[in-house]
N, C-alpha and C positions, 0 to 999 in steps of 0.2 A: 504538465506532461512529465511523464518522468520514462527514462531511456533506462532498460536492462540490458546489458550486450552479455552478462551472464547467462541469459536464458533467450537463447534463440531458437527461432523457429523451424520450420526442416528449409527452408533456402536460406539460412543463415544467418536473419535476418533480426537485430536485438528485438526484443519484446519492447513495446511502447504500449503505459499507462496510463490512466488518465485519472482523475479524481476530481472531489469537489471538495470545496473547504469543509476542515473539520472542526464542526461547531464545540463549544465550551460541552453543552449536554454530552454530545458526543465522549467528548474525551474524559469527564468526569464518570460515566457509566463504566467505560474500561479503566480505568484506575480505579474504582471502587471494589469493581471485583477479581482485580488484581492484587497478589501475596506481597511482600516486600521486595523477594527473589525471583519474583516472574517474570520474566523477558519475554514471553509468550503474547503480548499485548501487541509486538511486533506485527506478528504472523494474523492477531483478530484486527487487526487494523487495517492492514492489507486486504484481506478478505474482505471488510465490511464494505472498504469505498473505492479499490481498483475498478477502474469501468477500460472496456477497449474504446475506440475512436466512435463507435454508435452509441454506446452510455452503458452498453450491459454489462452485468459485471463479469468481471475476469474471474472470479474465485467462489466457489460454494465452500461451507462446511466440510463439504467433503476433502477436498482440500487441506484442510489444517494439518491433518498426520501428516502425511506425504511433505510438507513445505515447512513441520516442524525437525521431521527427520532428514532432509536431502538439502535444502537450502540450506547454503554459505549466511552464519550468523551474520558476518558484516553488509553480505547483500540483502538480507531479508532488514537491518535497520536503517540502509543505505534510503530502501526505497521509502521506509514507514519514515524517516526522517524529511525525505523531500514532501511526502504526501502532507505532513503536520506543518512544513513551512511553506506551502503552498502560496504561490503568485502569479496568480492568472493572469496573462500580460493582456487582457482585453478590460477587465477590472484596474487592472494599472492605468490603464489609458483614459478610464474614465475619471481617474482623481486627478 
């Protein structure tokens, strides 16, 4: 779960995301077609695996413009950062 109080909703209320771990495949596809200079792997990262609290996802393609141009860079790695070191405290429990 990952808390946005940057992006709240209209009662005010931070944005909460949800993810699933992000497989090796996963992260090797975006780095591969990622430039040296691309920071934009942010913003495809987000989109690929945000889900809300029912699993769907938070973000379409449609998306990327808008969240490459208005999103706070530090918030858009803040969250791609928590999603990549992801610790699901129910998988914790199980080791």
């Amino acid at each position: 779960m990952v808390e946005v109080p940057e992006w709240v909703d209209d009662a005010g209320a931070p944005t909460i995301l949800y993810s699933k771990p992000i497989t090796l495949f996963e992260m090797r596809k975006w780095w591969k077609g990622m430039q040296s200079d691309d920071i934009s792997i942010f913003v495809d990262l987000i989109i690929a695996k945000a889900e809300d609290r029912e699993g769907n996802k938070a973000f379409s393609l449609e998306d990327k413009q808008p969240l490459l141009r208005t999103a706070e860079f530090s918030v858009l790695a803040r969250v791609a950062g928590e999603m990549v070191d992801h610790a699901d405290a129910e998988e914790l429990e199980k080791n």
